[in-house]
LOBA-790480 format. One record per residue (C-alpha): x, y, z; residue in three letters. Coordinates in steps of 0.05 Angstrom, whole numbers, plus 5000, padded with zeros to 4 digits. Layout:
# residues N
XYZALA/...
This chain:
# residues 680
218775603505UNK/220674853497UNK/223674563560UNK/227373763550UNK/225573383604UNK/231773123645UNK/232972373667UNK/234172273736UNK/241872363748UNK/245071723786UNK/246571953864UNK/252671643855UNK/256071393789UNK/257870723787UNK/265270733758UNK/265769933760UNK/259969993708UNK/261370623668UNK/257770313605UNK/252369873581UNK/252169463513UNK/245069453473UNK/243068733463UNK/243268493399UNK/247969043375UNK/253568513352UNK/255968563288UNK/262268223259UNK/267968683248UNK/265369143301UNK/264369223383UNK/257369193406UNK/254569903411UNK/255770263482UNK/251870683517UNK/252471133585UNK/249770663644UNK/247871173688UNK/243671583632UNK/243971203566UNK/238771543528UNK/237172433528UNK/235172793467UNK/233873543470UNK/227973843442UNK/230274643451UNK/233475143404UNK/238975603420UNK/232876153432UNK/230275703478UNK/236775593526UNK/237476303531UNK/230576333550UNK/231175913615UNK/237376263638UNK/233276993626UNK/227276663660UNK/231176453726UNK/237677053722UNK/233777603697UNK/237678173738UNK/243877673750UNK/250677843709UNK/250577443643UNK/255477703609UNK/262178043633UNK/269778343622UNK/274678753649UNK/273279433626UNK/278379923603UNK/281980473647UNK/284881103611UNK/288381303658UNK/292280673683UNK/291880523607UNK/290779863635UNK/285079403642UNK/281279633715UNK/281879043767UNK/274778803765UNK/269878643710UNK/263578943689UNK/257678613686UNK/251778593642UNK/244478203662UNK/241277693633UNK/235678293624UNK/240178863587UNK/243378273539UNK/236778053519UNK/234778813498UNK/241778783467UNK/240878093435UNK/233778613403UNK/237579163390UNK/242078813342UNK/237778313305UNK/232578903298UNK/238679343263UNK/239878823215UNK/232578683198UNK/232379443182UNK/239679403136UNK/235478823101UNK/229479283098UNK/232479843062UNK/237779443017UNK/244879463040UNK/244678753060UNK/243778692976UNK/237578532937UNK/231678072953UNK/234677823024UNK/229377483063UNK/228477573135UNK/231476973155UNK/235576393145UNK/242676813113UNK/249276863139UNK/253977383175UNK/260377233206UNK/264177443261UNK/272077593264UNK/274277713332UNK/277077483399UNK/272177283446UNK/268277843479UNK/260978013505UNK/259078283435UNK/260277583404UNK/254877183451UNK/250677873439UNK/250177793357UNK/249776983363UNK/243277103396UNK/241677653364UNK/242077163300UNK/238676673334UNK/232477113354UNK/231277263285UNK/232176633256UNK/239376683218UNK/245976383222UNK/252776593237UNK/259476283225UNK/265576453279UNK/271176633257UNK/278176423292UNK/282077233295UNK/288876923288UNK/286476833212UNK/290277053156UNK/286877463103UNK/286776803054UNK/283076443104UNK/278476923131UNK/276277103065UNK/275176403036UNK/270676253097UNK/267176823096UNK/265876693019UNK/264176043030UNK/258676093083UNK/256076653042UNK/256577223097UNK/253077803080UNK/256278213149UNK/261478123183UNK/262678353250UNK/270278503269UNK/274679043292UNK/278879573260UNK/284979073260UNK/281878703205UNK/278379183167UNK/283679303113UNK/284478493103UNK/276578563086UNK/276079143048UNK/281879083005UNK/280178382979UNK/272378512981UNK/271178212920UNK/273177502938UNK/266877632982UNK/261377842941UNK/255077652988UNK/259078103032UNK/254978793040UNK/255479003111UNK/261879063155UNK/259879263230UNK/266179533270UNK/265879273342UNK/271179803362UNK/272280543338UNK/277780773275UNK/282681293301UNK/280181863288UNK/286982143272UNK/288682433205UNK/280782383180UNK/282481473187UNK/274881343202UNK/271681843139UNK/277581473091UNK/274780793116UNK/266980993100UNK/269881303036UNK/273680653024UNK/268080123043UNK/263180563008UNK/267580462935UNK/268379682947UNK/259579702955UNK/260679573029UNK/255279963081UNK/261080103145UNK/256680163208UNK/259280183281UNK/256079713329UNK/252980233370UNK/249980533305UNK/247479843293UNK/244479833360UNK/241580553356UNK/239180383283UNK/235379703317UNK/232480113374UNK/229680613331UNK/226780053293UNK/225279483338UNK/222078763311UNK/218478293340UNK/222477603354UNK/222177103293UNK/226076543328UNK/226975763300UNK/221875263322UNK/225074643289UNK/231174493339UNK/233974113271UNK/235574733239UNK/242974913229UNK/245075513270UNK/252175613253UNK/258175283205UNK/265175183244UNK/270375013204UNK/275474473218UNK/281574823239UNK/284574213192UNK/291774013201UNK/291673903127UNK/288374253069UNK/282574683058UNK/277274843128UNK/271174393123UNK/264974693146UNK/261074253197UNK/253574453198UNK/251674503273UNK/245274443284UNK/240674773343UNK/238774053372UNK/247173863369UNK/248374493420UNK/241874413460UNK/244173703474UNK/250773953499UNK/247774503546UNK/242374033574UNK/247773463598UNK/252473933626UNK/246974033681UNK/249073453708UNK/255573663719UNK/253374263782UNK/252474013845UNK/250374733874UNK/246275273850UNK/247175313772UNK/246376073779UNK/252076163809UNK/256175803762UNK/261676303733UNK/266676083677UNK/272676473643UNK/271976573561UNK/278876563531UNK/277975893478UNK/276276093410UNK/269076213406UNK/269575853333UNK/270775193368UNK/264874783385UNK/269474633457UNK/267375403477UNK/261275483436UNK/257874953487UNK/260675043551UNK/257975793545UNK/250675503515UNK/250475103577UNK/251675723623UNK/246676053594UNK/241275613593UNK/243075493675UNK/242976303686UNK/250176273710UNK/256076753686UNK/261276853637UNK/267577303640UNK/271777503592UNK/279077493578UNK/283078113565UNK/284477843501UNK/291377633512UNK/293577003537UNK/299477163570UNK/293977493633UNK/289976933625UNK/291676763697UNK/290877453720UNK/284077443689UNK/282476843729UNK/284477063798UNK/279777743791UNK/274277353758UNK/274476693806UNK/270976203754UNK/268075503785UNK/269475143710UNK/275875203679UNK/275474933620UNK/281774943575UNK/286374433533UNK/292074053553UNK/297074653528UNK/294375053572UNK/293574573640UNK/301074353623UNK/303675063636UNK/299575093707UNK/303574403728UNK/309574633698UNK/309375263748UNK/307474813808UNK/312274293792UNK/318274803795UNK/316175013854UNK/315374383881UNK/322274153850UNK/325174903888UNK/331174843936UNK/329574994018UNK/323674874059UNK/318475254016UNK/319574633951UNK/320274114016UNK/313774274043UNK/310174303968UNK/312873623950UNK/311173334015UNK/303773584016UNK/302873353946UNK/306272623962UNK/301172624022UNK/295172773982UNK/297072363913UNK/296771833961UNK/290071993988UNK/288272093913UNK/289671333894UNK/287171013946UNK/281171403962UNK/279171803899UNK/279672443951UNK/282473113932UNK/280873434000UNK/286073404062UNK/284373794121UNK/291174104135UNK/294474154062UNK/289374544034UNK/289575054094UNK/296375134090UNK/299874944022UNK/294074983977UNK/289975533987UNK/296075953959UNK/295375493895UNK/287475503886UNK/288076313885UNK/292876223816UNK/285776093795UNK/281176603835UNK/280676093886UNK/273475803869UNK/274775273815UNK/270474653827UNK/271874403762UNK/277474373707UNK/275673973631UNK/280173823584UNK/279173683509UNK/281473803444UNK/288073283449UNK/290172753502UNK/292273003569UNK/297672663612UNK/295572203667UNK/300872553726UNK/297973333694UNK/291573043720UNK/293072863779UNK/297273373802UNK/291273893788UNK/287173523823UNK/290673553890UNK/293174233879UNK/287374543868UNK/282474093915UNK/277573983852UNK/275173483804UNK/278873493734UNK/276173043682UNK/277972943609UNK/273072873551UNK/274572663477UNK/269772873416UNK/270873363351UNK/268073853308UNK/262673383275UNK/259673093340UNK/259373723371UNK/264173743428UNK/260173123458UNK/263272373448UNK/267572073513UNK/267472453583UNK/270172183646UNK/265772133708UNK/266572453764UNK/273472303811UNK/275171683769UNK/281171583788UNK/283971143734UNK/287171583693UNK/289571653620UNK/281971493591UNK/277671933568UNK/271871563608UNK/264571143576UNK/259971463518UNK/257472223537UNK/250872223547UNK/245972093492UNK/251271833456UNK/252271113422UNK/259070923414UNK/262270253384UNK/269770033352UNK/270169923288UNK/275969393264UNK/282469663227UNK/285068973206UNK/289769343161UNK/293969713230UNK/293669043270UNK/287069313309UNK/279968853320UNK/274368883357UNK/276668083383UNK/283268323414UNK/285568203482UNK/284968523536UNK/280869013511UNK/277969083448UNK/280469633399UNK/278669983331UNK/276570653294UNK/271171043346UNK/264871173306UNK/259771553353UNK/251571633338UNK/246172103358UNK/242872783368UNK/250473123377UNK/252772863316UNK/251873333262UNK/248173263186UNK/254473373150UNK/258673933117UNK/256574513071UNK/257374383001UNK/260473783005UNK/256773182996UNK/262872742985UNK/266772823042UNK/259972793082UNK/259072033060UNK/266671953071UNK/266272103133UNK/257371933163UNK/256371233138UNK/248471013114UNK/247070803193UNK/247971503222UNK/255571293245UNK/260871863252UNK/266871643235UNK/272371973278UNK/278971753245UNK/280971663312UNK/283970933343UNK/280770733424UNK/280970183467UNK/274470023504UNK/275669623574UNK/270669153622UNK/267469743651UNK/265870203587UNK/272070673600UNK/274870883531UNK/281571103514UNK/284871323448UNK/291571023421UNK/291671493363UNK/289871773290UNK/289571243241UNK/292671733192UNK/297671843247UNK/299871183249UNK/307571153225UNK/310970623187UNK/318270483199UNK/322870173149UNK/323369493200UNK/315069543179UNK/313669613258UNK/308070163267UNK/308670773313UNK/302371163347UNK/306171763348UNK/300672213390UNK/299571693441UNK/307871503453UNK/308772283451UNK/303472293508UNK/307071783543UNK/314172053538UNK/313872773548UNK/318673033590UNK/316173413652UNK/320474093633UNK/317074063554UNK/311574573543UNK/310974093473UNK/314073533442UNK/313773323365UNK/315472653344UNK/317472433285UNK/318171803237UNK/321571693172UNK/318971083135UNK/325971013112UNK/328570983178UNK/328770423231UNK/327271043293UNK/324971613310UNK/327072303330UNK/323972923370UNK/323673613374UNK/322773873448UNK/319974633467UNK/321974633545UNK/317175123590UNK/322275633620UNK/319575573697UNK/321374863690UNK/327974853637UNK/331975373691UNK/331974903752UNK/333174323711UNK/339074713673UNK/341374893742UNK/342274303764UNK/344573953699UNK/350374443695UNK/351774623778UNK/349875443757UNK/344175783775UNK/340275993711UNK/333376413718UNK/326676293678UNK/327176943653UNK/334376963628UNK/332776663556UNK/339376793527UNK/341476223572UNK/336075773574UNK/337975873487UNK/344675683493UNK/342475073543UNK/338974803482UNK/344574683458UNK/349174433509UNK/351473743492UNK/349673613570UNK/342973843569UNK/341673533514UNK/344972763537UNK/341072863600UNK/334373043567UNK/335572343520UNK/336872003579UNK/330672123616UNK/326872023560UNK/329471403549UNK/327671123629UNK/320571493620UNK/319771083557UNK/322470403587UNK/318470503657UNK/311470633604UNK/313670023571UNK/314570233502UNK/318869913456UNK/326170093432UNK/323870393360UNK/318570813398UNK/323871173437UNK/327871783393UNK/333771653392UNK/336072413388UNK/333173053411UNK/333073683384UNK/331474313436UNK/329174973424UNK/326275553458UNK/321775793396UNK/315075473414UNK/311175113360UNK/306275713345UNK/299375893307UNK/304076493274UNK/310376113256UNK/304875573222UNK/306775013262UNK/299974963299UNK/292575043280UNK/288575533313UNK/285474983371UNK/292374873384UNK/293374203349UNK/300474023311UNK/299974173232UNK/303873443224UNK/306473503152UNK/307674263157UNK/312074153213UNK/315573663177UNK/317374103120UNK/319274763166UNK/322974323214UNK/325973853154UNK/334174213163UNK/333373953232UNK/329373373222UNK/335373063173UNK/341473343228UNK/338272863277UNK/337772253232UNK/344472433219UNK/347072443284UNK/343471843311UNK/344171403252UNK/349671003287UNK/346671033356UNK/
């Protein structure tokens, strides 16, 4: 087993000197290169095999792997999860990669298949069975490609295709999308269900009947796991930590999914630095599993929990319990996006914004601790937490110790206000698909929000100048530019596509992000925005759309769109207000008591010309008091209950704004509010 050898971790990080520059690394047109000061340099020498390894070697008969099991007769999921050890998931991890060897064996994975080194995909929601086949893949030396399950057929098929999948692991849901279509798959042999067919009607001997005319070999997964038992192999695992494990595709707000090759040494990077994010015993770690598994975001945090022998939970598979989840679970990480940590403020803030003593008491315990917060960095207040917050750490289980944010720009006051309501640190980070969920992360209780912190460690990082946008590497304050990151978590390029590899690694090793930051004096970096994001008005002033969206979101929007027309001299918005904060604020807009759960009203207040005025109003003083300038304000609103969703096509599966498809669903309303604000 090969064990990385860990730099000492700084007792205390110095946040006056969060980066260092290498000497010498000047180059015109460019910052000099930037490294983390406390650990600049880490490079892992472990495969995935090898993570699991430690964790089995110091957990054995500690729970690995968990969720809420089913109860028949509550036809509910029981109040407690289930727990398998780091022992019974490595027979598991046997079981399975032993089944497949024996498929391969006897032909039904198709002809001439070696024993290592092919694909299989998997097509669900996040559950135990998905860390199970990854290393059960991994043991045996192949690859395996997640698949998001909010996928349409199109989609799911043209990855599957693509990465050359010869099984796919799903569940009955998605069986007809495969089998019907098979032939757009033709490495395809193997489908194994992860759940049972109805047995209703003869359902499950049509499917085998069905799979077996389309050439398809239907196996359950515990026939899979009988088959490998019956059969077991001997462990083949990957001893060059270059090797690519997996392909995630880009969830891609435009065009077709790239695949990103992700490499063992990319993930083994990841799981190694997160070690210096535990203060305690790592085994005790416990995190909640509800982000898509086909996201590198997920696909580390859960590498790094089981490399330290800690546990992960989870979800019940729908979002709307995600909180429930958390309270029986009680994970120390929550990790999640900025969707999701908006929706926890929004619930505190309405409470906090209640009438009577219970919203007096709230605001005055968070006033009293914001305060500590800034002047102190503390999160901790002796009587508060006893008496306010405990009630709000339980929302989570009441053992959260940390929260991390990535995958888009979080506001500053979200921050904050997490922080001192739940008594714990709450950092952001900043990376993508290519560099393997490992670019920018804050350090510990910095308390200057709004950046996304100095170079994640092991990672170079440098500006590059975009002279064309009005951005250099010489300007003043701080200098600014396209982020291009370097190292063992960047990754060795995409499948098949050789051009859009060079497009986007230059002949150095850079990564180039497509993303704009500002570096200041003591290596914290922030980002201003896409460059392709970067909107043109007809005056020929540019707009950072993401970062003034960041800065002017209203505190009762759940999401806010922006939107520029190079033929026009403003902007204007489309607003999705979060019903637990919309009713009090329609309450006291129109002097009637409206509930969060009465949506026919909280419809109708979309419309109300007063709503409306005031919502335009405060926008406006939020985007005078953050400074921005009179074209980067909207000058008209437009609200509406119907949240910008993966299923109406308005948002990629990692949650992230499909820009130009937005533009063209929302285009009726889009032209009304040019039309209404044209003489504003």
């Amino acid at each position: 087993m090969t064990v990385s050898t860990l730099p000492e971790c700084p007792k205390q990080w110095d946040l006056n000197k969060q980066a260092t520059t290498v000497p010498g690394s000047e180059q015109p047109g460019y910052t000099p290169i930037y490294r983390n000061a406390g650990v600049p340099e880490l490079d892992a020498q472990e495969t995935i095999y090898d993570l699991f390894a430690s964790g089995l070697r110091v957990s054995a008969d500690r729970p690995c792997l968990g969720q809420r099991p089913w109860d028949e007769k509550a036809s509910d999921f029981a109040r407690r999860f289930e727990w398998l050890t780091y022992a019974q998931v490595d027979e598991l991890r046997t079981a399975v990669g032993s089944g497949l060897t024996r498929l391969q064996q006897e032909g039904k994975l198709g002809q001439g298949v070696a024993d290592t080194n092919w694909m299989m995909g998997i097509w669900c929601q996040n559950r135990p069975e998905s860390q199970i086949i990854d290393l059960g893949a991994v043991s045996y030396s192949r690859m395996i490609v997640s698949l998001y399950d909010s996928y349409d057929q199109a989609t799911a098929l043209f990855v599957l295709a693509h990465s050359e999948s010869r099984v796919c692991f799903t569940t009955a849901s998605h069986l007809a999308a495969l089998l019907s279509r098979s032939e757009e798959v033709p490495l395809l042999k193997c489908i194994v269900l992860l759940d049972s067919i109805p047995r209703r009607s003869g359902e499950e001997t049509l499917a085998r009947q069905w799979a077996e005319t389309r050439g398809i070999h239907l196996v359950s997964y515990a026939g899979l796991l009988e088959l490998g038992r019956k059969h077991p192999f001997k462990h083949n695992p990957p001893t060059n930590n270059r090797d690519v494990t997996t392909y995630c595709y880009t969830s891609g707000t435009t065009g077709t999914p790239k695949a990103a090759m992700v490499t063992h040494r990319q993930i083994a990077t990841a799981a190694i630095v997160f070690a210096y994010f535990v203060t305690g015993d790592p085994r005790d770690e416990r995190t909640l599993s509800y982000l898509p598994l086909s996201h590198m975001y997920e696909r580390t945090v859960e590498a790094a929990y089981l490399r330290m022998g800690a546990s992960i939970g989870y979800f019940s598979g729908d979002v709307l319990r995600l909180i429930e989840d958390a309270q029986i679970l009680g994970p120390t990480l929550f990790a999640g996006v900025p969707r999701v940590f908006n929706r926890i403020a929004g619930m505190i803030q309405a409470q906090a914004d209640g009438p009577g003593l219970k919203g007096k008491l709230l605001r005055t315990a968070i006033a009293a601790k914001v305060a500590n917060h800034d002047q102190t960095g503390t999160v901790h207040h002796a009587f508060y937490d006893r008496v306010v917050f405990a009630k709000v750490r339980a929302v989570l289980g009441g053992r959260v110790t940390l929260m991390l944010s990535g995958s888009a720009p979080i506001r500053a006051e979200t921050i904050k206000l997490l922080r001192v309501c739940f008594s714990c640190d709450i950092r952001e980070g900043y990376a993508q698909t290519e560099n393997a969920s490992q670019c920018l992360i804050m350090l510990p209780h910095d308390t200057v929000l709004g950046t996304c912190g100095p170079p994640f460690i092991g990672v170079e990082v440098r500006l590059k100048d975009c002279p064309e946008l009005g951005y250099t590497s010489q300007d003043k304050p701080h200098p600014r530019g396209e982020i291009l990151s370097r190292g063992p978590a960047v990754f060795p390029g995409y499948a098949k596509d050789p051009a859009k590899t060079r497009e986007t690694i230059d002949d150095d090793g850079w990564l180039h992000s497509g993303d704009v930051g500002s570096v200041d004096d003591t290596g914290r970096f922030r980002i201003i925005d896409r460059v392709k994001n970067l909107v043109k008005l007809s005056q020929g002033e540019y707009v950072a759309i993401e970062n003034v969206e960041q800065k002017l979101a209203h505190k009762i929007m759940a999401q806010f769109w922006l939107y520029g027309d190079a033929r026009e001299a403003h902007l204007v918005a489309v607003g999705v207000p979060d019903p637990d904060a919309f009713a009090p604020y329609v309450s006291s807009v129109l002097g009637k008591q409206v509930s969060p759960t009465d949506l026919a009203a909280l419809d109708s207040a979309c419309c109300d010309p007063k709503i409306v005025s005031a919502v335009v109003k405060d926008i406006h003083n939020t985007g005078r008091a953050a400074s921005l300038r009179g074209f980067e304000i909207p000058k008209a609103v437009k609200l509406r209950m119907e949240p910008f969703s993966i299923e109406n096509g308005l948002l990629t599966p990692t949650f992230k704004v499909k820009r130009a498809e937005a533009a063209k669903i929302l285009a009726d309303d889009i032209a009304e509010l040019y039309r209404a604000s044209s003489n504003l």
